[in-house]
C-alpha positions as CSV (number, residue, x, y, z in Angstrom):
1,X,0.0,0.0,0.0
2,X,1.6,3.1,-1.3
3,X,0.9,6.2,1.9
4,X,1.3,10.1,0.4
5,X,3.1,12.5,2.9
6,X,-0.1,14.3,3.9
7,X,-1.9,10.7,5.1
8,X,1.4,10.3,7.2
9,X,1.6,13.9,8.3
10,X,-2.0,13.1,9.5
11,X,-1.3,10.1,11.3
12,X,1.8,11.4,13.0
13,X,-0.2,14.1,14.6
14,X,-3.2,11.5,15.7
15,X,-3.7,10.6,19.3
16,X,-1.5,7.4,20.0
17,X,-4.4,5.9,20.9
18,X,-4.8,4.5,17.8
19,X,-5.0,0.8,18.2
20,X,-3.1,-0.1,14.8
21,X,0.6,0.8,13.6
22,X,0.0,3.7,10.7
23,X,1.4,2.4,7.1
24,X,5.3,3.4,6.3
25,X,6.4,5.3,3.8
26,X,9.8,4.7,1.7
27,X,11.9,7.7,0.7
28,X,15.2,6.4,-2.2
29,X,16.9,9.7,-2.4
30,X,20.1,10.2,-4.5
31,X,23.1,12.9,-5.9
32,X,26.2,13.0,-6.3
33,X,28.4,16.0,-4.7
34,X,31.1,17.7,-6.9
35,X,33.8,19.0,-4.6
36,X,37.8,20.0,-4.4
37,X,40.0,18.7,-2.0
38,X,42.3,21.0,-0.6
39,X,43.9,18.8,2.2
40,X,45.9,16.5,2.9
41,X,45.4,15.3,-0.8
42,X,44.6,17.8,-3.2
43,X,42.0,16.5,-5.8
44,X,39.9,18.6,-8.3
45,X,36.7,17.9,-9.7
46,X,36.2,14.7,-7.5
47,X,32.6,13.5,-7.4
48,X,31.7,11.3,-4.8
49,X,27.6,9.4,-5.1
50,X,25.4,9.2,-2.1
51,X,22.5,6.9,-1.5
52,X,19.4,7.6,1.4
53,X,16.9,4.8,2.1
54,X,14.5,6.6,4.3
55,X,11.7,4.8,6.1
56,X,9.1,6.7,8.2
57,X,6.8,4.3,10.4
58,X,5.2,3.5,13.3
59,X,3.7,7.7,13.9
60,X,6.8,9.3,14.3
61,X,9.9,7.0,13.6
62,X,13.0,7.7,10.7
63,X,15.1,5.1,9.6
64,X,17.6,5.7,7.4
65,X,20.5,3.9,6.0
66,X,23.2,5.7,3.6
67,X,25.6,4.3,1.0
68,X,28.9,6.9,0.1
69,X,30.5,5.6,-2.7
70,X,33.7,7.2,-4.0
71,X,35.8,5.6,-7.3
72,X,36.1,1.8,-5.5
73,X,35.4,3.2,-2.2
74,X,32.3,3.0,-0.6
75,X,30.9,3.6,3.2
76,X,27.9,2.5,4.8
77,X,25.8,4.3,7.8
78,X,22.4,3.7,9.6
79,X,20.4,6.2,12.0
80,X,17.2,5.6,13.9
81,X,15.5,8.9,15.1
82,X,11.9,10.1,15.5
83,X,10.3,13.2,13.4
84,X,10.9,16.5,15.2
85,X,14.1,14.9,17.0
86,X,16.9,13.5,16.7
87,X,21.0,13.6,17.8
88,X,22.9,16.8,17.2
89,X,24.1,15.3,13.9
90,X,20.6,14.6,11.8
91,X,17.1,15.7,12.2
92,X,13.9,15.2,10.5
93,X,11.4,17.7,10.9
94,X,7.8,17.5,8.7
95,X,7.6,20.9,7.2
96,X,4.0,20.3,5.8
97,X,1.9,17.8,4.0
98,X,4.0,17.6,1.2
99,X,7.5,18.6,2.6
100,X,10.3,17.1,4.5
101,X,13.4,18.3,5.8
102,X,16.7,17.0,7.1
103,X,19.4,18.8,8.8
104,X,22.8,17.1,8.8
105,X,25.3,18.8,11.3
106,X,29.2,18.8,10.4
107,X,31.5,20.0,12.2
108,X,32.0,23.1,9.9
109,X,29.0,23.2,8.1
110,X,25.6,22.3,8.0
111,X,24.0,19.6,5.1
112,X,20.0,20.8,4.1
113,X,17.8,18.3,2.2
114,X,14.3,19.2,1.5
115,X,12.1,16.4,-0.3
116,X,9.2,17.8,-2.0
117,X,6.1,15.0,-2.8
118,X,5.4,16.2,-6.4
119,X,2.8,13.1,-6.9
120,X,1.7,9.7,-6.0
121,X,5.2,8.2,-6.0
122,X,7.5,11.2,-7.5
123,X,9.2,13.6,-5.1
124,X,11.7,16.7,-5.5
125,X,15.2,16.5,-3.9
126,X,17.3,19.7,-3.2
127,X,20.6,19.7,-1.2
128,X,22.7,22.2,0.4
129,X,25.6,22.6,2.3
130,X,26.2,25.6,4.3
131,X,29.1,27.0,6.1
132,X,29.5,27.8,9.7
133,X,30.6,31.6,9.3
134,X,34.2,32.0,9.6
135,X,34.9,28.8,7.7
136,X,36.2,28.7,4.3
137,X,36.2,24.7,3.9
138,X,34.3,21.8,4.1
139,X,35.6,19.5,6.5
140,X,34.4,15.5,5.8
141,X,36.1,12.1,6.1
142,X,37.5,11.1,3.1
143,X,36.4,7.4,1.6
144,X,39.6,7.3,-0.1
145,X,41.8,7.4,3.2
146,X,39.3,7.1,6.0
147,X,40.8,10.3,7.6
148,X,40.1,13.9,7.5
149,X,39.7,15.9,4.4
150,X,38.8,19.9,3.6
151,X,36.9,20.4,0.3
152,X,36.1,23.8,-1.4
153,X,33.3,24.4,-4.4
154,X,31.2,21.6,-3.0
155,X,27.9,21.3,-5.2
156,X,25.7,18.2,-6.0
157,X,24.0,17.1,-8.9
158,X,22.0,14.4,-10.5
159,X,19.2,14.8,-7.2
160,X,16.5,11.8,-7.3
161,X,14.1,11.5,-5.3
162,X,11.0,8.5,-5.5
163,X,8.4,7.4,-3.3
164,X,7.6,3.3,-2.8
């Protein structure tokens, strides 16, 4: 059974006295991030793909697992949070019946995502990553090394987004 945003959105904000689990709803999301590494290993132009398999369930819960895949190198990670929470690293906050939005914490920047329900099973996916104000560079780990990295002109393309 395939659940729009604004049945969830209702759902989540019902009494949790309802006796039955509400439906979930799957969220693929996709892009690939365009970016220059400064340090240790200076690289322009690399791209790097990343994969989000977002589940929303049971009223108020987020899974979501992520795939980072770089050349041959690839990283895998998982959270578990609930709408409107979260750790001080991700949050997933309903913005309104057809809007989501998660906030990714770095330690120098701040990752935006809002996915936009567009139809029955299409959505809209736009990314951004802002910097903390008196930072010049993005600072992530590096798939290639598995230490830290800083990256300038950091832009993604290719966003999917689709609704199962």
């Amino acid at each position: 059974m395939r659940t729009s945003l604004a049945a969830l959105a209702f759902i989540f904000s019902a009494t949790a006295a309802l006796a039955q689990s509400p439906p979930s709803l799957t969220i693929d999301l996709g892009f690939d991030v365009s970016s220059d590494e400064v340090r240790p290993r200076p690289n322009v132009g690399g791209i790097s793909h990343r994969q989000l398999h977002v589940v929303l369930s049971n009223g108020n819960k987020v899974s979501e697992s992520r795939l980072d895949q770089y050349s041959q190198w690839s990283r895998n990670g998982f959270t578990n949070t609930s709408l409107g929470g979260g750790d001080s690293v991700i949050a997933w906050h309903v913005l309104s019946s057809k809007k989501l939005i998660r906030f990714g914490q770095g330690p120098q920047h701040t990752s935006i995502m809002i996915v936009t329900i567009t139809n029955y099973n299409h959505c809209q996916l736009e990314v951004k990553f802002i910097l903390m104000p008196g930072f010049t560079e993005y600072q992530f780990i590096t798939l290639t090394h598995n230490e830290v990295g800083y990256f300038t002109n950091v832009k993604t393309l290719n966003n999917t987004c689709t609704i199962r």
